[in-house]
C-alpha positions in Angstrom: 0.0 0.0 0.0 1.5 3.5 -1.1 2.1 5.9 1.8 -0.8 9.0 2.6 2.4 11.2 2.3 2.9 10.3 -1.2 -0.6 11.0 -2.0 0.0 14.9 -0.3 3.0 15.3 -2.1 1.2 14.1 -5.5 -1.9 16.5 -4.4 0.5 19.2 -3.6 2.2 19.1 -7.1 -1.0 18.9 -9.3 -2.8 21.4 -7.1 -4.1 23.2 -9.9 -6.1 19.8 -11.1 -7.4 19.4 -7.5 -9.0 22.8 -7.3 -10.0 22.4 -10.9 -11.8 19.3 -9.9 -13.4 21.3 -7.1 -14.8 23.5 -9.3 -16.2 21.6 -11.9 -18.7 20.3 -9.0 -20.1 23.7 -7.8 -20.8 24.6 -11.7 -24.5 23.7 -11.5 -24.7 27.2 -9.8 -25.6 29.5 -12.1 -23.6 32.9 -12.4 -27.3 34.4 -11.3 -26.7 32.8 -7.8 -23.2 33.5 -7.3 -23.6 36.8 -4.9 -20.0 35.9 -3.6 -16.4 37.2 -5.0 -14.3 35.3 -6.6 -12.0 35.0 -3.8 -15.0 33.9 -1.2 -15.4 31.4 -4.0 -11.6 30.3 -4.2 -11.6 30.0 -0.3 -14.5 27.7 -0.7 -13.4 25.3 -3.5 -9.9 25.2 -1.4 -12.6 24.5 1.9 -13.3 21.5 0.2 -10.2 19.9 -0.7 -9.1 20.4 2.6 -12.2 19.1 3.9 -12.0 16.1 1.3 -8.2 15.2 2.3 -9.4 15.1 6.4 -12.1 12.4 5.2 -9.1 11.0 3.2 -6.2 10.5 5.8 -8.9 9.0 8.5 -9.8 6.4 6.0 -6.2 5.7 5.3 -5.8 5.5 9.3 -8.5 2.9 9.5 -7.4 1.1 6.8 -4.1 0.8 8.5 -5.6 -1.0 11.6 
């Protein structure tokens, strides 16, 4: 089994195709809705990876038990 830390490092170096990722989900909000800046909405799609990668290294913990 490849190490978590490899997976950050290979997140870390294609961080651009993570947040792009990100943003193709929130794209079913029309430009109509979007009352936020485009910074409030950077801070969000980076909200998510982050959130995603804590769901990510638990599951790795369990699966190492």
């Amino acid at each position: 089994m490849k190490d978590f830390n490899e997976f950050i490092s290979f997140l870390q170096s294609n961080s651009n195709i993570v947040l792009f990722d990100a943003q193709s989900g929130l794209t079913d909000v029309s430009e109509s809705q979007r009352t936020i800046s485009k910074e409030e909405w950077q801070f969000i799609e980076k909200s998510i990876v982050k959130s995603n990668l804590a769901i990510l290294r638990q599951y790795h913990k369990w699966l190492e038990k």
